[in-house]
C-alpha angles and dihedrals in degrees: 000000000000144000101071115151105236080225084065129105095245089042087064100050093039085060096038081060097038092055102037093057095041091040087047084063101050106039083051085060094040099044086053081064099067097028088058100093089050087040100054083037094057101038102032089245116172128215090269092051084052098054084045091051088051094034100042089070093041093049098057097039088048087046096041108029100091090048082058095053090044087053086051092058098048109034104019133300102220085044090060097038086053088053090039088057092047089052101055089044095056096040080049096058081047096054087045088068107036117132099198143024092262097058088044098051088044077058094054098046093054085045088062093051083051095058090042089070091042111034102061083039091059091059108031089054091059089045096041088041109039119078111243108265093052095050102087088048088048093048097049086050088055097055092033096060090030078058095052090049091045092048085034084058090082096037091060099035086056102057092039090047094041094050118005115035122286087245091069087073081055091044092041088078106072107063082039082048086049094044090049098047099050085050101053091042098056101043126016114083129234122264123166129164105267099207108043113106118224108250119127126223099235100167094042093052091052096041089050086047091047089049100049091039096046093042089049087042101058087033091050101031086038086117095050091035099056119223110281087052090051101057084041094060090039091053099048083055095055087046090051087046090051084056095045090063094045101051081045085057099045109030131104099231102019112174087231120046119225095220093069087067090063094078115083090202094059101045092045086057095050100040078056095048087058085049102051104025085053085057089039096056087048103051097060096036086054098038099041093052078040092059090044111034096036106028096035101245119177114215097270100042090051086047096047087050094074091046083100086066085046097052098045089046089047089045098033116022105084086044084061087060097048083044096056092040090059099044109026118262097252090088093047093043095055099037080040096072099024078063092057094033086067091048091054084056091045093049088057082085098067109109144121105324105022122139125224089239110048103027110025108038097045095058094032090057098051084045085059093042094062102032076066100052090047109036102067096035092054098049094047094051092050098051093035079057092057126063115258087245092064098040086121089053101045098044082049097061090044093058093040095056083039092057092031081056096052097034088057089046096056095041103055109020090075098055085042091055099052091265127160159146111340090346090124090075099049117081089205097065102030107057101056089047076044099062092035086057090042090059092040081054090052092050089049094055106037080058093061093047081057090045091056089049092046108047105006112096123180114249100257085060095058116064095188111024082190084071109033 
């Protein structure tokens, strides 16, 4: 079914739905970050059990999200974003009453399968249901209320961890799982891509899991492991991913289909997805354990640092949109990240010390700025470049290069940095790795400024998307 305004009745609640599953996710991600230290300090947990406590969610969403969007196509994308909102429920309840930090990481890991049947659903509803000249606003609704959950998520961490239990931001997500479901049931129709078959890609979906798991686990155990065994590891998860990428090119029923490649436009978007949702996933993971373990942050009050991103998401998001949709997105996915790019410098400041004021808003702020020229922009291009019968696929390989970003970032920056053990919780340790993974972040994000200039080109400027 296409063709809904996005002004209409339906439109509404098919974004309401859309939002809430995808936002649930997110501010799920985004609410771990700031529950870490009480976490570590409860179960015992060590550096490496808190990467694995961030990075087991990301590892199998990243594996497992673009055979989600590949199940949307063929059987139904509100049926497996319903299903997708039931699993992470259900994995949520379980990481709420894990007693150590490896029930709680095996919790993770099956929320993650859980947002890999919702999160490409969310998107690819609003792009299969919505007629073609709302889509870009829709869209920018979308990631502007999907922003506010994922920069909520500290605010309400905080509070919940600060005064409540950490496992109340795992327990938050039922009734907001329930809400969601009977929402999305009753009124966002069907759409389902009517000539895919309905063979899986097995072999695809376990290559693309052994890949990301061997690569974290040699970049997050590199200090047990030594380091032969390290680049050995390493190594065997660069030669799975190269095979990946070949049974993906040769197979009958790949997840991913090769002709999506073809488009320059569509590759460009999504090499600079990996670039700026990797800085993006470290940014928050560095500055929020900054603002706890070095200036001395409660919860709440690390939560409550990041409100300024919420604010300019909740203001500015959907206008990026507009923004992109007027003048092409080539100009807003370049400045985008540059912005950002110039609060990640700024956020090198933050030490022993800072003020909010003064060291913390100013480069906060930039950081949201940009996050709202980019976001919208981004998301539109990569699924414009793609077919409307593949929308579950295409917004699948953008947030699985999105999570894989930000897995590999939080997996190896620490060990880049000097990071180790229970560094996290000494001051003294942890500012200095803080400001070198601050400046990493800025590179990151200044190169995918260039990679927009370079490759993206505004619609009027590319004849046949299918061919770049």
């Amino acid at each position: 079914m296409t063709g809904i305004a996005l002004s209409s009745r339906t439109g509404r609640f098919v974004i309401t739905a859309a939002a809430l599953g995808s936002g649930m996710a997110m501010l799920d991600a985004t609410v771990v970050n700031v529950a870490l230290v009480r976490i570590g300090a409860d179960l015992h947990a060590s550096l490496a059990d808190l990467q694995w406590i961030s990075n087991g969610y990301l590892l199998s969403l990243a594996s497992l999200i673009l055979l989600g969007g590949s199940l949307g196509d063929r059987f139904g994308r509100r049926r497996v974003f319903v299903v997708g909102v039931i699993w992470f429920a259900l994995a949520s309840a379980a990481c709420g009453v894990a007693q150590s930090p490896a029930q709680l990481i095996a919790g993770r890991v099956l929320q993650g399968v859980g947002g890999a049947l919702l999160t490409p659903g969310s998107l690819a509803m609003i792009q299969a249901t919505f007629r073609p000249a709302d889509r870009a606003r829709a869209i920018g609704t979308w990631s502007g209320l999907g922003g506010i959950a994922a920069t909520l998520g500290p605010f309400v961490g905080g509070w919940l961890v600060q005064y409540a239990s950490w496992r109340w931001a795992f327990l938050l997500n039922i009734p907001l799982a329930i809400l969601t479901v009977v929402i999305a049931q009753a009124t966002v129709p069907e759409t389902r891509d009517e000539q895919a078959d309905h063979s899986f890609d097995v072999i695809g979906a376990a290559l693309a899991t052994l890949a990301l798991a061997s690569s974290t686990f040699a970049l997050i155990q590199h200090e047990s492991l030594g380091p032969a065994l390290t680049v050995d590891v390493l190594a065997a998860g660069l030669a799975i991913g190269a095979l990946f990428i070949t049974v993906e090119r040769t197979g009958h029923h790949p997840m991913v289909q090769p002709s999506l490649f073809t488009s320059r436009q569509f590759s460009a978007a999504n090499g600079m997805t990996l670039l700026v949702y990797a800085s993006l996933g470290a940014v928050f993971f560095f500055l929020t354990l900054q603002l706890q373990t070095v200036l001395g942050y409660g919860p709440l009050q690390a939560g409550l640092s990041s409100l300024p991103v919420t604010v300019l998401m909740l203001l500015l998001a959907a206008r990026g949109g507009e923004l992109g949709a007027r003048i092409g997105p080539r100009l807003p996915m370049t400045v985008g990240p540059l912005v950002c790019a110039v609060g990640a410098t700024l956020l090198t400041g933050v030490g022993a010390g800072s003020s909010y004021w003064l060291g913390v808003l100013p480069g906060i702020s930039i950081f949201g700025l940009g996050l709202c020229l980019l976001v919208a922009p981004l998301t539109a291009t990569v699924l414009g470049a793609a077919p409307d019968r593949y929308a579950g696929v295409a917004s699948g390989v953008n947030n699985a290069l999105s999570r894989a970003g930000s897995l590999l970032a939080v997996a190896a920056l620490p060990a880049v940095v000097g990071l180790s053990g229970a560094d996290y919780a000494r001051a003294e340790a942890f500012s200095g790795a803080y400001v070198r993974a601050m400046w990493i972040c800025a590179v990151l994000l200044a190169t995918g400024g260039a990679v927009s200039w370079a490759l993206i080109r505004n619609p009027d400027r590319t004849r046949n998307p299918s061919t770049g």
